[in-house]
C-alpha positions as CSV (number, residue, x, y, z in Angstrom):
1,X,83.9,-52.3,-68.5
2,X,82.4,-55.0,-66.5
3,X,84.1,-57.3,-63.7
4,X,83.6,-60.4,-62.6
5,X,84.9,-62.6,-59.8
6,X,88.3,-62.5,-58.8
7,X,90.2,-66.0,-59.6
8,X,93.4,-67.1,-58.5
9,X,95.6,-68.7,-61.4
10,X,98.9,-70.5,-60.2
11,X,102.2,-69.6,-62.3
12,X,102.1,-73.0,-63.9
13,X,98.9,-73.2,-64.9
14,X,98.1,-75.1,-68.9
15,X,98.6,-72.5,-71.5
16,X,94.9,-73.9,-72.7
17,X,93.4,-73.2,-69.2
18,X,94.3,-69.4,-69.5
19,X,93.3,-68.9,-72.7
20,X,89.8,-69.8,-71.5
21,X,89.9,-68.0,-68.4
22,X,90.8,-64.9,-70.4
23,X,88.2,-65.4,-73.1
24,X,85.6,-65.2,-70.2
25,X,87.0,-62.2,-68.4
26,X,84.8,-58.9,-68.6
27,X,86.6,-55.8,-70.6
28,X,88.7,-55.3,-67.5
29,X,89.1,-58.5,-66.5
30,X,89.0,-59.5,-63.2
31,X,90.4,-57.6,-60.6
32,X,92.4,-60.0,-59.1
33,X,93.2,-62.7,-62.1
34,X,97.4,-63.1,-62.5
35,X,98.8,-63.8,-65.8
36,X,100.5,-66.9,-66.6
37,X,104.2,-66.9,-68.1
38,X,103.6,-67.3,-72.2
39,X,105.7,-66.2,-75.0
40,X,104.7,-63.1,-76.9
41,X,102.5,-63.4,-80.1
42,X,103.8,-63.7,-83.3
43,X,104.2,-60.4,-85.2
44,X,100.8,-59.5,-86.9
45,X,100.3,-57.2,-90.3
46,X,100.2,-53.4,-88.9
47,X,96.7,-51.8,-88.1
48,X,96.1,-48.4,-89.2
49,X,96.6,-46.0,-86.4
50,X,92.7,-46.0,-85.1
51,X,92.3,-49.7,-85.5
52,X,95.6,-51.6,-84.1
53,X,94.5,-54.8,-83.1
54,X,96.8,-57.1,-81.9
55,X,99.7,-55.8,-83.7
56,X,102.8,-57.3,-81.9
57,X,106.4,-56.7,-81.1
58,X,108.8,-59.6,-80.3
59,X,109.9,-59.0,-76.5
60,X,113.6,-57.5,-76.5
61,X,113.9,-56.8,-80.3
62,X,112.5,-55.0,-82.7
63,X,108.4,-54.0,-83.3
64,X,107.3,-53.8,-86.7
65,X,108.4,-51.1,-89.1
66,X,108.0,-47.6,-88.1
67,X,107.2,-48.7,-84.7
68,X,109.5,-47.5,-81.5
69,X,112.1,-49.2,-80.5
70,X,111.4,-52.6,-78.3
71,X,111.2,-51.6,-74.6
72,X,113.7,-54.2,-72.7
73,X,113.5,-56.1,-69.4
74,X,115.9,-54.9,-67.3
75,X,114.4,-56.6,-63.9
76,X,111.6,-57.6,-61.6
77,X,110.7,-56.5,-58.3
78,X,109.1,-58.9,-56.4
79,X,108.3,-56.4,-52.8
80,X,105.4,-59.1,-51.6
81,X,102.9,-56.1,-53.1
82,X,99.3,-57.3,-53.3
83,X,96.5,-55.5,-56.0
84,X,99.1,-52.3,-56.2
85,X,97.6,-49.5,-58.3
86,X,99.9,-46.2,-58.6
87,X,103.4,-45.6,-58.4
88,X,104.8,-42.3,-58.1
89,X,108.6,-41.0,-57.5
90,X,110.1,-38.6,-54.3
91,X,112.4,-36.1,-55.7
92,X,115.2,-38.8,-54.6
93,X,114.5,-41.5,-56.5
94,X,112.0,-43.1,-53.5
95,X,108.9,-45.2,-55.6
96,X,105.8,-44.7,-53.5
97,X,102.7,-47.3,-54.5
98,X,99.2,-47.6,-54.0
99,X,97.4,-50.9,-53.0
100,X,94.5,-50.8,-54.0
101,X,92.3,-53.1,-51.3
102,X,94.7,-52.7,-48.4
103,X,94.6,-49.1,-48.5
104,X,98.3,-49.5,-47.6
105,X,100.6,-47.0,-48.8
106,X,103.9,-48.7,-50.1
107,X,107.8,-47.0,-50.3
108,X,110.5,-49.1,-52.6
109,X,113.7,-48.1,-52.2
110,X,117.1,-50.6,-52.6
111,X,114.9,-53.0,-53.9
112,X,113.1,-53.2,-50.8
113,X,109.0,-52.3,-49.9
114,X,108.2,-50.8,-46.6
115,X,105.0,-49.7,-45.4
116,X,104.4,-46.0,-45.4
117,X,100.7,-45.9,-43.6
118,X,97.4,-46.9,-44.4
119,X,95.0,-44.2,-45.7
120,X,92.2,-44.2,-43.4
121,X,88.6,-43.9,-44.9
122,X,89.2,-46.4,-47.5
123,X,86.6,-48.8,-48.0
124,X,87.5,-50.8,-51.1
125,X,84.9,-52.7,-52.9
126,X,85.0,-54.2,-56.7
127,X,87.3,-51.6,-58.5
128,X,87.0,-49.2,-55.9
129,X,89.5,-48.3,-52.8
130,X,92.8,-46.7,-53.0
131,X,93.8,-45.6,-56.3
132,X,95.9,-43.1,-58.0
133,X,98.5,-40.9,-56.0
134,X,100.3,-38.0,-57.1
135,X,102.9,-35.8,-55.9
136,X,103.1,-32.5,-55.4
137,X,105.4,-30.1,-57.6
138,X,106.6,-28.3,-55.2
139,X,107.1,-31.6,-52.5
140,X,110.4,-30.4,-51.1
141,X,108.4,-27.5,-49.7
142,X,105.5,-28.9,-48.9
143,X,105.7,-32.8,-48.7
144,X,102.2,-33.4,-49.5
145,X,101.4,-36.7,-51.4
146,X,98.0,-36.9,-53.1
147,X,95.8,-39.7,-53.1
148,X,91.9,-40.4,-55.2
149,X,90.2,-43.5,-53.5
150,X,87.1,-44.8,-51.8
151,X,84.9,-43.7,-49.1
152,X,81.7,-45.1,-48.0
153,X,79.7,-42.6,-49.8
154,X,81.8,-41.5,-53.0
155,X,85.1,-41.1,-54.6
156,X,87.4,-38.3,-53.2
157,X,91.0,-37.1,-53.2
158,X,92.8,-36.2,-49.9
159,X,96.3,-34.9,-49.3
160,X,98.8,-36.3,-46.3
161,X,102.2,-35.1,-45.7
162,X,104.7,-37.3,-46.3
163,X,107.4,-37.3,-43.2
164,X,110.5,-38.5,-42.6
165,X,111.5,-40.0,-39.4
166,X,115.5,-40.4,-38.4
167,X,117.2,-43.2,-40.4
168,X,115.3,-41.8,-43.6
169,X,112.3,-43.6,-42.8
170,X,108.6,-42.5,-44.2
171,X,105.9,-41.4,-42.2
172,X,102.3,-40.9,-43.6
173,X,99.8,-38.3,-42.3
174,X,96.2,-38.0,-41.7
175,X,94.5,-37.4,-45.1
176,X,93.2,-33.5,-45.8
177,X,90.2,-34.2,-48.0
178,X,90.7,-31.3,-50.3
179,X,87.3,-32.5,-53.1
180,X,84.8,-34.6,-53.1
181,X,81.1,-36.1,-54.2
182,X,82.8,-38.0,-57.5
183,X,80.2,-41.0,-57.7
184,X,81.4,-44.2,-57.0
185,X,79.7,-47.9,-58.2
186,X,81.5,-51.4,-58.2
187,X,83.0,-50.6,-61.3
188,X,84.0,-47.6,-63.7
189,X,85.5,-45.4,-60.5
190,X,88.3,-43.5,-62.5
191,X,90.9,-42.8,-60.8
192,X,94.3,-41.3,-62.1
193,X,95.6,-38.5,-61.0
194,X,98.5,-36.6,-61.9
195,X,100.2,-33.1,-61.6
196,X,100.7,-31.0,-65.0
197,X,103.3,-29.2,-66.6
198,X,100.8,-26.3,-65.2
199,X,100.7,-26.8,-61.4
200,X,97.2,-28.2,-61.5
201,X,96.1,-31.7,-60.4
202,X,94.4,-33.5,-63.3
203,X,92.1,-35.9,-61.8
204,X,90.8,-39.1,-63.9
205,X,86.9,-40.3,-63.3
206,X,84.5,-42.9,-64.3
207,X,81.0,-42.7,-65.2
208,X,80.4,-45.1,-62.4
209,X,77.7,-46.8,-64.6
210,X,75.8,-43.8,-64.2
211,X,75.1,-42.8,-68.4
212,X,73.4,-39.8,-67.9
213,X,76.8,-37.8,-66.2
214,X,79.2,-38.0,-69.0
215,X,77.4,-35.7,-70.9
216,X,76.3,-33.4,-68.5
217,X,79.2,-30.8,-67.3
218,X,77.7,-30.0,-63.8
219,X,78.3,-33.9,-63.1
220,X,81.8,-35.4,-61.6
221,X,81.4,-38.5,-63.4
222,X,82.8,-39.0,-67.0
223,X,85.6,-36.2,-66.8
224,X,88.8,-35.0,-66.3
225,X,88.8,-32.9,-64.2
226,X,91.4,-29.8,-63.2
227,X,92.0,-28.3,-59.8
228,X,94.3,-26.3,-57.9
229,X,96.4,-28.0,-55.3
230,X,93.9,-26.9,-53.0
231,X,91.3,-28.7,-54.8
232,X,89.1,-25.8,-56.1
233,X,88.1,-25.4,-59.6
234,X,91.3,-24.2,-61.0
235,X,91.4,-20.7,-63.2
236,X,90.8,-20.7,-66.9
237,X,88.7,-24.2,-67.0
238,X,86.2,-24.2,-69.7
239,X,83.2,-24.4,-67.9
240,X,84.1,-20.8,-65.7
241,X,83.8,-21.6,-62.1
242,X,83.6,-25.8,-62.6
243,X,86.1,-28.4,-62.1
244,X,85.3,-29.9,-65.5
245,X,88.3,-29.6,-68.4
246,X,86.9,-32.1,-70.6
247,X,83.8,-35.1,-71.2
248,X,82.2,-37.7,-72.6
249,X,84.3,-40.2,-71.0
250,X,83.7,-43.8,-69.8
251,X,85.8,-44.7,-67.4
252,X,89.5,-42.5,-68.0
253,X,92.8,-44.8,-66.5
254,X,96.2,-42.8,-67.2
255,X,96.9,-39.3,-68.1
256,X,100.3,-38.0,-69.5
257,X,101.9,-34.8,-71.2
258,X,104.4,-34.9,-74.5
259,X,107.0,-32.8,-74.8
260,X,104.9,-29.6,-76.3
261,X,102.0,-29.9,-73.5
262,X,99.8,-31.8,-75.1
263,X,97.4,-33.9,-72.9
264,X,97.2,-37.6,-73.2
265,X,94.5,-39.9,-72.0
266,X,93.7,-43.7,-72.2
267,X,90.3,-44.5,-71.6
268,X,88.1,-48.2,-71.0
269,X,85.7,-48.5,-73.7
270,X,82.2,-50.6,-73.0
271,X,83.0,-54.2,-74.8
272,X,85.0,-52.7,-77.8
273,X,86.8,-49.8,-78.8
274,X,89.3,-48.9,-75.6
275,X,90.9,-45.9,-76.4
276,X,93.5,-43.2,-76.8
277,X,92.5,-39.7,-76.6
278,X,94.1,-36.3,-76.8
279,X,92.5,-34.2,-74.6
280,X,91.5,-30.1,-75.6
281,X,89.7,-28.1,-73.2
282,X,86.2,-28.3,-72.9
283,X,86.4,-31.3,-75.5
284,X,83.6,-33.7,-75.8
285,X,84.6,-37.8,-76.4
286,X,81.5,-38.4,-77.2
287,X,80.4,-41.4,-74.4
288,X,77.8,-43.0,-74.2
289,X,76.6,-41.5,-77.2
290,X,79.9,-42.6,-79.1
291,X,82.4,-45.1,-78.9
292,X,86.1,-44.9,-81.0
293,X,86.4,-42.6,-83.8
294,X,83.2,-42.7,-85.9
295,X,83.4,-39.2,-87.4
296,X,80.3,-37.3,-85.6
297,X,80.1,-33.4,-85.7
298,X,80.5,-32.0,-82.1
299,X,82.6,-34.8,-80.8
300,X,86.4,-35.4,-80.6
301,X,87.6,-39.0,-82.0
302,X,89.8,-41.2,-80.0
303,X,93.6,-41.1,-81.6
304,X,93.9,-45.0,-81.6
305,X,91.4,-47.2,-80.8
306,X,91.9,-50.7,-80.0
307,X,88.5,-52.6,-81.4
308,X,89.1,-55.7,-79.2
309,X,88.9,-55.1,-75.5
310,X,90.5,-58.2,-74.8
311,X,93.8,-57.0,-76.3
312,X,93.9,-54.0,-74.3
313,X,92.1,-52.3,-71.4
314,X,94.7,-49.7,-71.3
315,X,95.2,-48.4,-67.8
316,X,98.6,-46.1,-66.4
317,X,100.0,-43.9,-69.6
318,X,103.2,-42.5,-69.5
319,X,104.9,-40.2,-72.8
320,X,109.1,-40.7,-73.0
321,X,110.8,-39.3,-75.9
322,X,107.3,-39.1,-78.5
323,X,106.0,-42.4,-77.5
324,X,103.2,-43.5,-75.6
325,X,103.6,-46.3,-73.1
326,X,100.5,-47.5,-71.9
327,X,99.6,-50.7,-69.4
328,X,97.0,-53.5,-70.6
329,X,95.1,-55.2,-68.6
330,X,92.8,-57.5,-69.9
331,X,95.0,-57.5,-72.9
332,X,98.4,-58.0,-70.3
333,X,100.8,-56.7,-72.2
334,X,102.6,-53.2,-72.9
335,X,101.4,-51.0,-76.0
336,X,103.6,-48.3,-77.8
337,X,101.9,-45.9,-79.7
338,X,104.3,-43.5,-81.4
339,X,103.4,-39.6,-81.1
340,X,104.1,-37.5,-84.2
341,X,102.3,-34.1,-83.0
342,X,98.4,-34.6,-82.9
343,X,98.8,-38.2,-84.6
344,X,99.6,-41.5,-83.1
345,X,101.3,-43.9,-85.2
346,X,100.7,-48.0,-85.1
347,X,100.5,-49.4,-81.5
348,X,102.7,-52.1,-81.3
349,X,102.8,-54.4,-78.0
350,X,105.3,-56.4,-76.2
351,X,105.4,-58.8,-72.6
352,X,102.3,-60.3,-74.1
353,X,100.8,-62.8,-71.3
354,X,104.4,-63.0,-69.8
355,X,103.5,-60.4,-66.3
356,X,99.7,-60.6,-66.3
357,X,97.6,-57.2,-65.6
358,X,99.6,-54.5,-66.2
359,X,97.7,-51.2,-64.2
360,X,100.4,-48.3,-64.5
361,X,103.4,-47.2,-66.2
362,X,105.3,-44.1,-64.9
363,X,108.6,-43.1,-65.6
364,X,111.4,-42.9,-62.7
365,X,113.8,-40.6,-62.1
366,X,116.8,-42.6,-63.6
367,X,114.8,-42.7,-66.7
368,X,113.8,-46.2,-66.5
369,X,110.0,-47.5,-67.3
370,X,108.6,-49.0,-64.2
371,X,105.8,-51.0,-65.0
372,X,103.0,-52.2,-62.5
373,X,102.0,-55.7,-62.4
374,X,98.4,-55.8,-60.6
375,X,97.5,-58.9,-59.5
376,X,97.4,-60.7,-56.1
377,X,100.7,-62.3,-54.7
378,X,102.1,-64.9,-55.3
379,X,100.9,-64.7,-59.2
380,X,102.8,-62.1,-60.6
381,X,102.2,-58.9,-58.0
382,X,105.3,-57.4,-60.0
383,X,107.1,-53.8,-60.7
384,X,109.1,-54.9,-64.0
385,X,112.0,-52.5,-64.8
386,X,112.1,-51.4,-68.4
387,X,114.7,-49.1,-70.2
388,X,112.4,-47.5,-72.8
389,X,113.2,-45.6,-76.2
390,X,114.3,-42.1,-74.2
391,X,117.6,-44.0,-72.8
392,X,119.2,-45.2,-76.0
């Protein structure tokens, strides 16, 4: 999805001015463009499940019927964060976040932010810089936190341990760049990573407006990838000795497992059709050839597909309890896709326009929602608190 120039909106800016600005944003929106406080949409007929639209929930109460329960506000963090990208959890409750064009590496704990470190080799640049971070399983051993992000040549993913001076507070090591060569471009630079129930590290990545890679499984771009911790192809991918587990993709944003295992994937279509995928190995989604779910031979249909970018751009995923929570960002607001198996049920969104860009949703160890507001202080640079469906 294309970008455009980053434009700063004041909290009290006219309802009618937003609704401009948004109509002109690309199908990610700008990187930098804050939300403006706005009641949620009225409650719209339900979509079938590959074509939701703008079905809406009302903030705090109930979706429409059949549809999860209504995540709830329980607070906002306001740290002073500025463009933040990933958050991830210590084993003791410790958020650790990503920003994206400071290359600053961010702990909130107590309600407070403190710089960790800066990742050095960053050089951030439209929707590139630092990016997703991921823990390791076995961090009590081995303290390493995992970061994908920018260089001047390419996308890569380094490793830095994690220490932990006297008073309990966070050090950051030099980063151990375990892969590299993912292609990088203003825009479309993937991104996610994330740990699986398997030990591996999934890793997210765009087709950096290069068409030609998605379809081509000795190319980076397009993928999802799966590596050891080391960052070597891991065993049993479907390609033999390849880092490649599935592709087709455009540009993939969040990855997430259900309770049986199941991959999870939300995904930037070009100017329509963002979507939800579930991911098999060596599957093939189809782009640029395909966008959504039209039903060709050989390729694997997105699960939902949301027709109007503006309405979603779905970025950080997280599964609690057999529902998908996924971020919005041009569409700023938070989608709900219930998971029945291999089906998804109606999306059904709620905040809509009330926290701006939403980039990632992850679930914290208390079992709250914490929900990534990414914009530029001080519009709306937020982590909002939800209690989702899995606490009631």
């Amino acid at each position: 999805m294309g970008t455009h120039s980053p434009e700063r909106l004041r909290r009290m800016m006219l309802a009618s001015a937003f609704a401009t600005i948004l109509v002109m944003t690309g199908c990610t929106g700008s990187p930098s463009t804050p939300g403006t406080a706005a009641a949620p949409n009225p409650t719209t007929p339900a979509p079938t499940p590959s074509s939701p639209g703008s079905s809406q929930g009302q903030a705090g109460g109930q979706g429409t019927a059949g549809s999860p329960q209504a995540p709830e506000l329980a607070e906002k963090l306001d740290v002073g964060l500025q463009l933040p990208w990933s958050v991830v959890f210590l084993p003791d409750g410790t958020a650790v976040v990503s920003e994206r064009d400071s290359a600053q590496v961010k702990a909130i704990s107590d309600g407070r932010s403190t710089t960790v470190g800066e990742v050095a080799g960053v050089v951030p640049g439209g929707e590139g810089g630092l990016l997703g971070l991921a823990v390791s399983p076995t961090f009590q051993n081995d303290r390493w936190l995992y970061a994908y992000f920018t260089s001047a040549s390419d996308n890569r993913i380094a490793r830095m341990k994690l220490g932990e001076e006297s008073g309990g507070t966070l050090s950051l090591g030099e980063p151990d760049v375990i892969f590299s060569g993912i292609s990088k471009a203003s825009t479309h630079n993937g991104g996610r990573i994330r740990f699986g129930p398997d030990g591996f590290l999934y890793v997210g990545t765009g087709d950096s407006q290069r068409r030609e890679q998605p379809q081509d499984t000795n190319a980076l771009g397009g993928k999802i990838l799966r590596l050891t911790p080391e960052g070597q192809p891991a065993p049993g991918n479907p390609f033999g000795d390849n880092p490649v587990f599935s592709y087709g993709h455009r540009n993939v944003q969040g990855l997430a497992w259900d309770s049986e295992g199941r991959l999870w994937a939300s995904e930037f279509g070009p100017d329509v059709d963002d979507e939800l995928n579930l991911i098999t190995p060596g599957g093939n989604y189809g782009w640029p050839t395909v966008t959504g779910a039209p039903g060709r031979n050989g390729l694997i249909d997105a699960k939902v597909v949301w027709p109007s970018t503006s309405e979603a751009s779905p970025s950080g995923l997280e599964i609690v309890s057999g529902v998908a929570y996924t971020g919005a960002l041009r569409g700023q607001r938070l989608w709900t896709v219930p998971l029945d198996g291999e089906s998804a049920g109606q999306p059904v969104a709620y905040f809509t326009g009330q926290h701006g860009r939403l980039r990632d949703v992850a679930r914290a160890p208390d079992g709250t929602l914490w929900v990534v507001s990414n914009n530029r202080n001080p519009d709306f640079a937020l982590i909002l608190r939800v209690t989702s469906q899995g606490q009631r």
